[in-house]
N, C-alpha and C positions, 0 to 999 in steps of 0.2 A: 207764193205759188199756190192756186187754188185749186189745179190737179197738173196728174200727171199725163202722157198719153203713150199709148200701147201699139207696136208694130208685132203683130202676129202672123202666125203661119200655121192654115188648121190643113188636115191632110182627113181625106175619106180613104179608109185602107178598101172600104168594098172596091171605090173604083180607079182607086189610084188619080184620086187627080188633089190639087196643092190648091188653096185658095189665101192670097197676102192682103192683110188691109191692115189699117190705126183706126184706132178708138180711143175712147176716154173714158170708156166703163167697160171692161171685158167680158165682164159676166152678161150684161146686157145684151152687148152685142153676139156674143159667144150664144147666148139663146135663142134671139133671134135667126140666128144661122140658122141650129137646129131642131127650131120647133114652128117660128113665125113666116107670113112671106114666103115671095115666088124669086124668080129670079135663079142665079146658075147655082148659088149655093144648097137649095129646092132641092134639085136633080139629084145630088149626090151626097145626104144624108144619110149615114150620121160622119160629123164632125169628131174630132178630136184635136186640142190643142198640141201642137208638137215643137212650138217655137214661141217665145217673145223676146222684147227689149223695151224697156220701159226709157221712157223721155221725160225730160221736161220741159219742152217747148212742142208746140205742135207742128212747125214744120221743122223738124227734127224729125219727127215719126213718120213725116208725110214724106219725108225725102228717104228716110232708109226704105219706106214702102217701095219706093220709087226703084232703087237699088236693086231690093230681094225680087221683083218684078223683072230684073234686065236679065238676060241668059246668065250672066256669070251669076247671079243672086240665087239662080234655080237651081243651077249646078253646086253651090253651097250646099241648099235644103236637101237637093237628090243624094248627094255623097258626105254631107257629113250630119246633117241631123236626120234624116232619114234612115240614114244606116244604123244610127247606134242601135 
């Protein structure tokens, strides 16, 4: 195995909005969010990490992305990691 990949969930508390992606280097992409680049995540900086799940295959991460993407995945984030 020569990595791992990452199913994340960063949440903007300013504006209330949820943004889900995988990666396979968090930090990188985690900065990217909130310093590099245009694009939706742009709009509603700063970030914070509020969620992962770490994989070892990459569609494994692309498919849970795929998951916490569908309503019932949002509703997960809204009422249970959101709330803690």
């Amino acid at each position: 195995m020569d990595s791992e990949f990452v199913t994340y969930v960063l949440y903007s508390k300013n504006y209330n909005k949820i943004y889900i992606g995988f990666t396979s280097n968090l930090i990188v992409r985690f900065l990217s969010h909130n310093k590099l680049g245009k694009g939706f995540t742009a709009k509603y900086r700063p970030w914070e990490v509020v969620y992962l799940e770490v994989f070892l295959t990459k569609n494994a991460a692309m498919q849970r992305e795929k998951e916490l993407k569908s309503f019932r995945g949002r509703e997960f984030i809204r009422n249970v990691v959101l709330k803690k």
